[in-house]
N, C-alpha and C positions, 0 to 999 in steps of 0.2 A: 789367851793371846791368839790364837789360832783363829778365834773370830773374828777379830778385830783384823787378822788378817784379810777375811774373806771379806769384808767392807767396805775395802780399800777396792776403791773406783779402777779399772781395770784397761788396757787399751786392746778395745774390739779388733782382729786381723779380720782385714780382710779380702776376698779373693786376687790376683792381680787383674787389671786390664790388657789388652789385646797394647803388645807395644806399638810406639808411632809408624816404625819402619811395616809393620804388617798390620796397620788401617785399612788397605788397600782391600783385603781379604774378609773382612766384615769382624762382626762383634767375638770375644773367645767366646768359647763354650763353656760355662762353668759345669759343676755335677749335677745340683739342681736341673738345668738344663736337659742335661746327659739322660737324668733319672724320669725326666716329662717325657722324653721323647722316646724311651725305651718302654715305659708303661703304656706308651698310647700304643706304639707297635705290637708291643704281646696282648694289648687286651684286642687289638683287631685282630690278630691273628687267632687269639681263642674263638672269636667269632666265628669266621671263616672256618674254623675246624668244626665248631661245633654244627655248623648247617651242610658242610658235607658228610658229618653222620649222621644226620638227621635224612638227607638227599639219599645218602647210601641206606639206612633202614627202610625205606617207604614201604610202603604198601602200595604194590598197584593197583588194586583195586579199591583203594582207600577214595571215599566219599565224602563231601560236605553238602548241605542246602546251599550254604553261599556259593559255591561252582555253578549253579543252576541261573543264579543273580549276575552273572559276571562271565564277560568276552574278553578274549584278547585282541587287539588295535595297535598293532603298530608294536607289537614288542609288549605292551602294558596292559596290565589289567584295569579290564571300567566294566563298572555295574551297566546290565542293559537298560534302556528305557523303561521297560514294565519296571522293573526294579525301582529307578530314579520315581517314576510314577508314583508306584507303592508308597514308599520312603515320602515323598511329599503328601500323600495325603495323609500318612498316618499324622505327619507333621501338624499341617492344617487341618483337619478334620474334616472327616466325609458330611458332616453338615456343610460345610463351608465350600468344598467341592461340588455338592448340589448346587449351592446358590451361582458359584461361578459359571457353573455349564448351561443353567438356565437363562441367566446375565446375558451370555454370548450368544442362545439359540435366539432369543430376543433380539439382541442385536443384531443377528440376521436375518430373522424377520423383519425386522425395521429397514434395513438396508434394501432388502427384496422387495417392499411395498414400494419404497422411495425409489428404486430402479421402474419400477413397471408405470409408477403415477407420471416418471420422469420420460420415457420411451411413449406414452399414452400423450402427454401434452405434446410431445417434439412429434407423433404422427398425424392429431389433426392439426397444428401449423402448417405441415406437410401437404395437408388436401388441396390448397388452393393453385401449387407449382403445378407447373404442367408438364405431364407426360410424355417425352416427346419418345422413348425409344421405340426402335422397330418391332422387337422382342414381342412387346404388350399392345399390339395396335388391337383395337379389340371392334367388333363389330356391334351395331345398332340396328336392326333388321323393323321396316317402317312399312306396313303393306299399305298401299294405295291401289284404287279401282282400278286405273289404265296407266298402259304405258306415257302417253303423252301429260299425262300427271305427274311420273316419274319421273319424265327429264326437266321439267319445269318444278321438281319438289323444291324449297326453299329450309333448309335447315333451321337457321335461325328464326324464322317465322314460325316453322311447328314446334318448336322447345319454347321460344317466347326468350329468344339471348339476343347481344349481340352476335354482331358477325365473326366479330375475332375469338367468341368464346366459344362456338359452335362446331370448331372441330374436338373439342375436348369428350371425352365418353365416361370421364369417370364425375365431373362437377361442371354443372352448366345452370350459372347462376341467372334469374331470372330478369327482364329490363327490368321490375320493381325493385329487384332486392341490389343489384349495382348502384339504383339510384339512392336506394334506404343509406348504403354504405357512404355514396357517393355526400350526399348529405350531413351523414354525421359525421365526415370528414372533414366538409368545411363549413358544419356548426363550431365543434370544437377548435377548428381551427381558430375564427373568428375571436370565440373566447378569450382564446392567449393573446389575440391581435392586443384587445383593449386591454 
């Protein structure tokens, strides 16, 4: 009979709730509760005891390679650059690290050629502006027999320019080659006319 007792459906107690009047004051605490909240605190606290024996036995003189790997910044420890470095090639692999570093010397090459082609066209575009500063006035030295030659010398007439190109020292283009230009100016022009 006594089994039959124990199979007889039972009514579960269980704990109470926090009454209405003291809602205000949040949820009770049941043991469960009570027993999570006291386990968390002693296993921190075993923590905490156990790293200041640890703090308290040290070794001063005590050494690792990873100290070598590693700065402190700011309160925190971080691996130095060489380190990070190390660490990523081993990752990728020093084949692969060749390849990239030559990629990029490449590509500064490339960038250095395309600087100098690009300085090189924009200075002879450059030749045809005229020079006007005082800094660079530069001289032309023209020896003629006499003086009376001299004061009647004609610039433009011994270069073979116009007049208005003839004070220039660095490009003094000739009456043919103004008129060559002067032509294919308005050959092409013509062109587009039709």
């Amino acid at each position: 009979m006594s089994s039959l007792r124990n199979a007889v459906k039972r009514v579960t107690h269980k704990e109470r709730a926090q009454p209405q009047s003291r809602a205000h004051l949040g949820i009770l605490e049941k043991k469960k509760d009570y027993r999570g909240r006291a386990q968390d605190y002693h296993r921190k606290e075993a923590r905490i005891k156990a790293i200041q024996e640890k703090v308290a036995m040290r070794n001063p003189d005590e050494f690792y390679f990873g100290m070598k790997n590693a700065q402190v910044l700011d309160g925190k420890h971080r691996k130095t650059l060489e380190a990070k470095q190390k660490e990523f090639e081993a990752d990728v692999g020093l084949d692969t690290v060749r390849i990239m570093k030559t990629q990029d010397l490449g590509y500064v090459r490339m960038q250095k050629q395309r600087d100098a082609k690009k300085v090189e066209r924009l200075q002879s575009s450059l030749h045809f502006l005229a020079d006007n500063s005082e800094s660079k006035k530069r001289k032309h030295t023209i020896f003629v027999e006499s003086r009376q030659v001299a004061e009647n010398f004609n610039v433009a007439e011994h270069f073979d320019t116009l007049p208005e190109l003839a004070g220039r020292t660095f490009n003094r283009p000739r009456k043919q080659t103004v008129q060559e230009i002067a032509l294919r100016a308005s050959g092409s022009g013509s062109e587009v006319g039709e």
